[in-house]
Backbone as a chain_set.jsonl record, in Angstrom:
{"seq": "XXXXXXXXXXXXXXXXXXXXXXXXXXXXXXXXXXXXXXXXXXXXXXXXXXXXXXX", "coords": {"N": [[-14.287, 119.343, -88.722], [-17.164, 117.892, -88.847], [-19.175, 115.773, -86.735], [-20.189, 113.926, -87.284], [-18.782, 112.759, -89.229], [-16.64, 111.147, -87.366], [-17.666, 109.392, -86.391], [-17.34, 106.419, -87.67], [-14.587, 105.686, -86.513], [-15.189, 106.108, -83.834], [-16.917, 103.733, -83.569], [-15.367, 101.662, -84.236], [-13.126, 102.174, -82.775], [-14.209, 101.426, -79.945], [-15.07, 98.593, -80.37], [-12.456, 97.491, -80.941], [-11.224, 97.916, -78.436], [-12.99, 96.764, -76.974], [-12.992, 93.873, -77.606], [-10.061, 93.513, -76.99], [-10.371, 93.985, -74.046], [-12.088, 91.389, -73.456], [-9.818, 89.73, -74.377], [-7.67, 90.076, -72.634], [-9.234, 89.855, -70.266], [-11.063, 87.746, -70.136], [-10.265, 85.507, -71.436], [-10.334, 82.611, -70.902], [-10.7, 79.598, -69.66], [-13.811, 78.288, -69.699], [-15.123, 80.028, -71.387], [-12.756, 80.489, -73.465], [-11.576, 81.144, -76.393], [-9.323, 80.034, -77.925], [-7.593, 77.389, -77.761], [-5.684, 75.83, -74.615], [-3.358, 77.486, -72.783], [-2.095, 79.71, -74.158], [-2.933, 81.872, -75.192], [-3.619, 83.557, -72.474], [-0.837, 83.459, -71.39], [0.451, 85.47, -72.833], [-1.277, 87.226, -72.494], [-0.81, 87.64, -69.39], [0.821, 89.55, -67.905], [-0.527, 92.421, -68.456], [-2.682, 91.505, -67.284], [-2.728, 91.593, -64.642], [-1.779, 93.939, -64.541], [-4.23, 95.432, -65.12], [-5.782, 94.664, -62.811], [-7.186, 92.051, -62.736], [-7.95, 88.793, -61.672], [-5.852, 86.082, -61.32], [-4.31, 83.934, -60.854]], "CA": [[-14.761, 118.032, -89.119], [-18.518, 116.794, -88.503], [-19.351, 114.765, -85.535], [-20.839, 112.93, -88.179], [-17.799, 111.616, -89.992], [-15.964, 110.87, -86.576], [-18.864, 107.723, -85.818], [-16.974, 104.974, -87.828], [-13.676, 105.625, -86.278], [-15.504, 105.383, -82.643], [-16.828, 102.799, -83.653], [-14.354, 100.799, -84.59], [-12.387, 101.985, -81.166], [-14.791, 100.634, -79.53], [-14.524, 97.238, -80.878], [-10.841, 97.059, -81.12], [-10.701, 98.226, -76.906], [-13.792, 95.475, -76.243], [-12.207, 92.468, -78.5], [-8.596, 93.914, -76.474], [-11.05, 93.463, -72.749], [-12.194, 90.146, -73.677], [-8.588, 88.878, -74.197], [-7.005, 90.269, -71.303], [-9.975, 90.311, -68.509], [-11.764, 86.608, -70.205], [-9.514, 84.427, -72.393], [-9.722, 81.423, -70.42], [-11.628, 78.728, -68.939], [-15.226, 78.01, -70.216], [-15.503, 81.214, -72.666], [-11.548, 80.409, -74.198], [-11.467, 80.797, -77.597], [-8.396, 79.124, -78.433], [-7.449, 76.537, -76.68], [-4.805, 76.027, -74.071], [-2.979, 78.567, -72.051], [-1.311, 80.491, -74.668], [-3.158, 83.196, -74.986], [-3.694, 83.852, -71.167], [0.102, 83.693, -71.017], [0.646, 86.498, -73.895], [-2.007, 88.612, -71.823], [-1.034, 87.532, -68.105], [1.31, 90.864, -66.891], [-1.57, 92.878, -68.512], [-4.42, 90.969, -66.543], [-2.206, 91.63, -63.548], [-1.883, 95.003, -63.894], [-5.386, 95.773, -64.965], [-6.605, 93.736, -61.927], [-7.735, 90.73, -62.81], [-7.113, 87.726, -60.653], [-6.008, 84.634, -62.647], [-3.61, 82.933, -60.108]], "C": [[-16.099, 117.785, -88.405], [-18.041, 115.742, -87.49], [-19.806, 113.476, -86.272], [-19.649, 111.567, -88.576], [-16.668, 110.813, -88.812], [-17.217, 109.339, -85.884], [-17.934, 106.736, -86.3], [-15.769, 104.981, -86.656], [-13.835, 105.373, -84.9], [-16.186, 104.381, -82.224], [-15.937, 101.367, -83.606], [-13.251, 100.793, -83.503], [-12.474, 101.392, -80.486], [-14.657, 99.501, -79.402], [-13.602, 97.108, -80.641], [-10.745, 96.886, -78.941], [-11.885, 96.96, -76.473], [-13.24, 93.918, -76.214], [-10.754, 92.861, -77.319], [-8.687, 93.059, -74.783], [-11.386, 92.145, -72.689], [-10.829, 88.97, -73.256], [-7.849, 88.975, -72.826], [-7.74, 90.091, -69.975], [-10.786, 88.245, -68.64], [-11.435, 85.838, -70.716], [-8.73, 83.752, -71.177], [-11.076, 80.49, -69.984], [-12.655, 78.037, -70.079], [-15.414, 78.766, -71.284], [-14.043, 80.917, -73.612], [-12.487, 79.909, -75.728], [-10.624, 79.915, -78.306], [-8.022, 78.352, -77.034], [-5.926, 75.916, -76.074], [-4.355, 77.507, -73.33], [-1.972, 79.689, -72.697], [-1.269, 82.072, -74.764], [-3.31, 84.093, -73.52], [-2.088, 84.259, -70.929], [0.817, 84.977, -71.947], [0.214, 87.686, -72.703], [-1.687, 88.619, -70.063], [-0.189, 89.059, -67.513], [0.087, 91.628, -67.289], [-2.638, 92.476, -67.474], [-4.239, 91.746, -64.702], [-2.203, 93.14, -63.008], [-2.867, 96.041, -64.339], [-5.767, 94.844, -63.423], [-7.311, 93.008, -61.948], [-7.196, 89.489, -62.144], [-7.065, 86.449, -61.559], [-4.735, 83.509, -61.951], [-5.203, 82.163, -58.685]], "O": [[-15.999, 117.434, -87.229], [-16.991, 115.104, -87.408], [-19.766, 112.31, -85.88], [-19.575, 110.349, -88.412], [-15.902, 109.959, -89.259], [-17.145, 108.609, -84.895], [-17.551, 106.0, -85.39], [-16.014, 104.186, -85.748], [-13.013, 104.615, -84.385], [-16.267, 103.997, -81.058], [-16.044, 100.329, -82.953], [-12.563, 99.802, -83.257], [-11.566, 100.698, -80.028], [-14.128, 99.103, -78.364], [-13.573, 96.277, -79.733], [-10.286, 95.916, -78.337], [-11.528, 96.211, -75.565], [-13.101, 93.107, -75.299], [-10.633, 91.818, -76.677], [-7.947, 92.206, -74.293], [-10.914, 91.593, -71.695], [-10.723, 88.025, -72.474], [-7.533, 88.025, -72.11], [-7.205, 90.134, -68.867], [-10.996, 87.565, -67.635], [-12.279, 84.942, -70.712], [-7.623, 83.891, -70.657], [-12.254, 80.839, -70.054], [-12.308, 77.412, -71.08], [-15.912, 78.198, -72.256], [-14.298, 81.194, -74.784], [-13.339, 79.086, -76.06], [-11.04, 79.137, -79.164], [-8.119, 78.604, -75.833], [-5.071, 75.557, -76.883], [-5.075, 78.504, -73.399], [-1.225, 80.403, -72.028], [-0.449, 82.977, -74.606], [-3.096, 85.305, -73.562], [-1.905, 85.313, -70.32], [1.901, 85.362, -71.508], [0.879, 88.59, -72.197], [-2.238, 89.498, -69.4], [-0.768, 89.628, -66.587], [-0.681, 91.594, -66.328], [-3.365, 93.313, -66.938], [-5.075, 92.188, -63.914], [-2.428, 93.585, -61.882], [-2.672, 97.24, -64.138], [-6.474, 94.01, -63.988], [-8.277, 93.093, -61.19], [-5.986, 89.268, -62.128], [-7.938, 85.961, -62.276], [-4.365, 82.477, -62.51], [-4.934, 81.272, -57.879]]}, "num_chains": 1, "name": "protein.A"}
């Protein structure tokens, strides 16, 4: 397979794992997209055991 035809698909990894970082490392505060603590509480063992501090 071409290196060629393997671009969208790391593309699109990309994205999916940035949009994924966002939620888990920045969904809250000032930048929150949705609002309230729902989503923080979906992503909080994640945040925890990437290392993010959110207590």
């Amino acid at each position: 397979m071409p290196l060629s035809d393997l671009i969208p698909y790391a593309l699109l990894t990309a994205l999916l794992a940035i949009i994924l970082f966002y939620f888990v490392g920045a969904e809250e505060g000032a930048t929150s997209v949705f609002p309230g603590m729902t989503m923080h509480e979906w992503v909080h063992d994640a945040r925890h055991l990437l290392g993010f501090p959110c207590h």
